[in-house]
N, C-alpha and C positions, 0 to 999 in steps of 0.2 A: 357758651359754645355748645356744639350739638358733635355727634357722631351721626354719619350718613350711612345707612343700609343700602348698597347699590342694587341689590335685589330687589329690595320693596319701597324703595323711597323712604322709609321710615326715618323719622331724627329721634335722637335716644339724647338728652342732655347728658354733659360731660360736667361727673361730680367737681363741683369746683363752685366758689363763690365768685358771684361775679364784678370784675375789674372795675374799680373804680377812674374814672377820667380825672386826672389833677386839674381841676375847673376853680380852683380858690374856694375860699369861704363865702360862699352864697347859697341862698337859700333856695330847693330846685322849686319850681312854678309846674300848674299844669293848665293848658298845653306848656310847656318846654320853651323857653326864651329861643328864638329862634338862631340868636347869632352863638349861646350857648350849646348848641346842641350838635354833634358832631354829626359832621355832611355825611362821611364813608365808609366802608371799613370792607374792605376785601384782603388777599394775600398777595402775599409778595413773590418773586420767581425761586427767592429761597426757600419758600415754605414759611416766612412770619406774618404775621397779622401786620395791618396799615390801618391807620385810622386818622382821618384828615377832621380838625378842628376849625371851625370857622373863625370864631376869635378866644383867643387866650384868657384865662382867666374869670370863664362865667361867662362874658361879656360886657362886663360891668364898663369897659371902656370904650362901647360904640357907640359914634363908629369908627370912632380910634382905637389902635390896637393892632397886635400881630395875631394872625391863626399860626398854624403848627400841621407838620408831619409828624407823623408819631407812631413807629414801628416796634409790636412786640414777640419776643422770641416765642414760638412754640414747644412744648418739647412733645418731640415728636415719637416718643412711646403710648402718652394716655391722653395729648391736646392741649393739655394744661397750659395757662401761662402765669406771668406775673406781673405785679404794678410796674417794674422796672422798664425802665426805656430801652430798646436796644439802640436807635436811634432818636434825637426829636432837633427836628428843623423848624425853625421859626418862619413864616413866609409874609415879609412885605409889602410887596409888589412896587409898584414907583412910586406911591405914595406914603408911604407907611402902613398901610391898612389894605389888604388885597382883599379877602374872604375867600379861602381855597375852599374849594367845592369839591367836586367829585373829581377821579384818575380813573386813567387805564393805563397800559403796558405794554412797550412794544415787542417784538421779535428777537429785540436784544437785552432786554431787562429794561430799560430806560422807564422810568414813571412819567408820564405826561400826567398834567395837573391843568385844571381850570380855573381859572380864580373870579369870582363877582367883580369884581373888581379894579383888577392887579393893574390895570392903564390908567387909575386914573393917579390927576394930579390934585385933585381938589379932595379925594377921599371915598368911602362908599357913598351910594347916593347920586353919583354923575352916570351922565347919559355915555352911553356909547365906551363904556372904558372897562370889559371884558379881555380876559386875557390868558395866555396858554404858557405855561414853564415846561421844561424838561427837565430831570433831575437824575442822574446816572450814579452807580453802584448804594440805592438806599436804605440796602440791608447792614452798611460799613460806614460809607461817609459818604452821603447823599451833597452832592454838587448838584447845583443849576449852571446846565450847557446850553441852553438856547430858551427864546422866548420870543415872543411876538405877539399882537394885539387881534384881537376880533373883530374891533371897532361896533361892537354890538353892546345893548343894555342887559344887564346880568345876565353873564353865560352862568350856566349851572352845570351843565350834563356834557360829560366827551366820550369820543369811543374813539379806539385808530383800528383799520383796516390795513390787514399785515401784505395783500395784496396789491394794494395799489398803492400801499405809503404814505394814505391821508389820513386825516384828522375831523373829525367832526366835532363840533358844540353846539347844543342849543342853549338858546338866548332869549331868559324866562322874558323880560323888558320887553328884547325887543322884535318879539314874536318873528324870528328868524332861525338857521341853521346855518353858521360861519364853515367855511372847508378851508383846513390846511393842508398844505406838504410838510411829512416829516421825512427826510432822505439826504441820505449822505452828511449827517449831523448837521442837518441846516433845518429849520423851521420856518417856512413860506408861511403868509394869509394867500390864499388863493382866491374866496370871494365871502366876502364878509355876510354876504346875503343869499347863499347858494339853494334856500329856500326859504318860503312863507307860511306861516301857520300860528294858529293865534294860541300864546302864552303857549310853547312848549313845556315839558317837563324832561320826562326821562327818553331812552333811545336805545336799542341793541340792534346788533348787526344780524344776519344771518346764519346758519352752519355753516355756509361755505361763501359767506361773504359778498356774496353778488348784491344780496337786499339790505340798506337800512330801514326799522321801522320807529317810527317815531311816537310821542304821546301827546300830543295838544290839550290844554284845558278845557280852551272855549272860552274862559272865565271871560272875556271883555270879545268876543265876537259877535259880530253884527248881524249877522244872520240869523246864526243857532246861538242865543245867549247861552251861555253856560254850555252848552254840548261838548266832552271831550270829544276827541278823534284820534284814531290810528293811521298814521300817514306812511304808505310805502314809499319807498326809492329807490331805484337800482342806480347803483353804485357804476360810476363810470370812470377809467381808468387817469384821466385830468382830477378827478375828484370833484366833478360836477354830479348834480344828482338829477335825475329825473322819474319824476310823482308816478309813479304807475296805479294805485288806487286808495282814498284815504276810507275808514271805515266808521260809523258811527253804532253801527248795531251789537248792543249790546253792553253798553257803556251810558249808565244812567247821566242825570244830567243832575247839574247843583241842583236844580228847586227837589228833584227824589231825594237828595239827600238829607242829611243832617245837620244842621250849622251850628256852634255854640261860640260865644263870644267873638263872631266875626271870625273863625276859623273853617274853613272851608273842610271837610271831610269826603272820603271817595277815591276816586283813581286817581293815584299818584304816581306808580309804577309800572313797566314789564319787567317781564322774566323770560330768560333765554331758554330756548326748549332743543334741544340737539336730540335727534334720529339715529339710530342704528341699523343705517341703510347706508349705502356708495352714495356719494356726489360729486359733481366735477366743478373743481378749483379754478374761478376764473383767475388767469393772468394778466397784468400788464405788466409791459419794458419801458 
């Protein structure tokens, strides 16, 4: 963990060793076993840490197996935490085997979660069986209230826009963006296919919500082999999206890169940048 200077942007690490993941007795690997290695970790509206596990245990049982919610207390004098769980959810999906990916948070605390997997019936591995839970009070006693399918090949990445009450995921498989409704504790699919771009990754919204932007691989694109891309979208109150420009500059491509054992290195991520200037709040009713 780090302490944040708001001044200068500086991170100062916060004296403390750091937490070990209950992953079983296995031996770590590098690169990192992919289904071992934990998808997320951001905070909670309480103020605790979340850290979503893909599969339990190492992984040693994929693609069988549960992932895990896994929330730890802060103390909120020096940062510190501890091995201890305050919470931990196991997450199956309908198959037994989901692979919870990344969350975000809505306006009322709810965790939405993405799962690789969570639809399917046959296990990881199946086409089109992406899926979105919701999980209400997860700093206490995290319940799943709603859920509904993608119908897309591994969603990975979500965000909700507190505006217009949707939901997004991109969907690494199947190089798409799924849109739901989350509203009135109900969880619509709105359009499984609400956009196209090849092998998504990650996706953040806007300051003030109006734009999603997106990050494309490239990795299997016809055009531009390997070229990532930056895909805008303004967000429209259905939770339809429409491309206003996608960007390529500036964003090396696989052959610049470095490759070792078949591991693809480079742009993986954005990061949210917020303004200290006015903006105006798009609504919809």
């Amino acid at each position: 963990g780090f302490h944040l200077t708001p001044e200068t942007c500086e991170l100062t690490p916060i004296d403390q060793d750091p937490i070990e993941l209950d992953q079983g007795n296995v031996t770590p690997s590098d690169p990192a076993f992919f289904p071992a290695s934990p998808a997320q970790i951001g905070f909670t509206p309480e103020g605790n840490i979340v850290v979503t596990i893909k599969v339990n245990g190492g992984g040693q049982n994929f693609p069988s197996g549960e992932g895990s919610l896994n929330v730890y207390s802060i103390n909120p004098e020096n940062g510190t935490t501890t091995n201890e769980f305050l919470t931990q959810t196991n997450v199956t999906g309908a198959a037994g085997s989901s692979v919870p990916f990344s969350f975000d948070f809505d306006d009322k605390g709810n965790l939405l979660l993405v799962e690789a997997f969570g639809a399917s019936g046959g296990g990881p591995g199946q086409p089109n069986a992406g899926a979105v839970s919701v999980y209400s009070d997860i700093d206490v006693a995290p319940m799943d209230v709603a859920a509904d399918n993608t119908n897309q090949t591994t969603s990975c990445w979500i965000v909700y826009n507190p505006k217009n009450s949707c939901v997004y995921t991109t969907n690494n498989g199947g190089s798409s963006i799924s849109a739901l409704s989350w509203k009135d504790d109900e969880l619509e699919l709105i359009d499984a296919v609400a956009a196209t771009l090849n092998n998504p990754l990650d996706m953040v919204l806007s300051h003030d919500y109006k734009y999603l932007y997106a990050l494309a691989s490239g990795h299997t694109d016809v055009d531009l082999p390997g070229q990532p891309r930056i895909y805008v979208y303004e967000n429209q109150c259905d939770c339809s999206l429409v491309e206003v420009q996608n960007i390529t500059d500036g964003l090396p491509p696989e052959a610049d890169r470095n490759s070792t054992d078949n591991v693809v290195n480079g742009v993986v991520g954005l990061a949210q940048v917020f303004f200290a200037k006015p903006f105006r709040l798009i609504e919809c009713l």
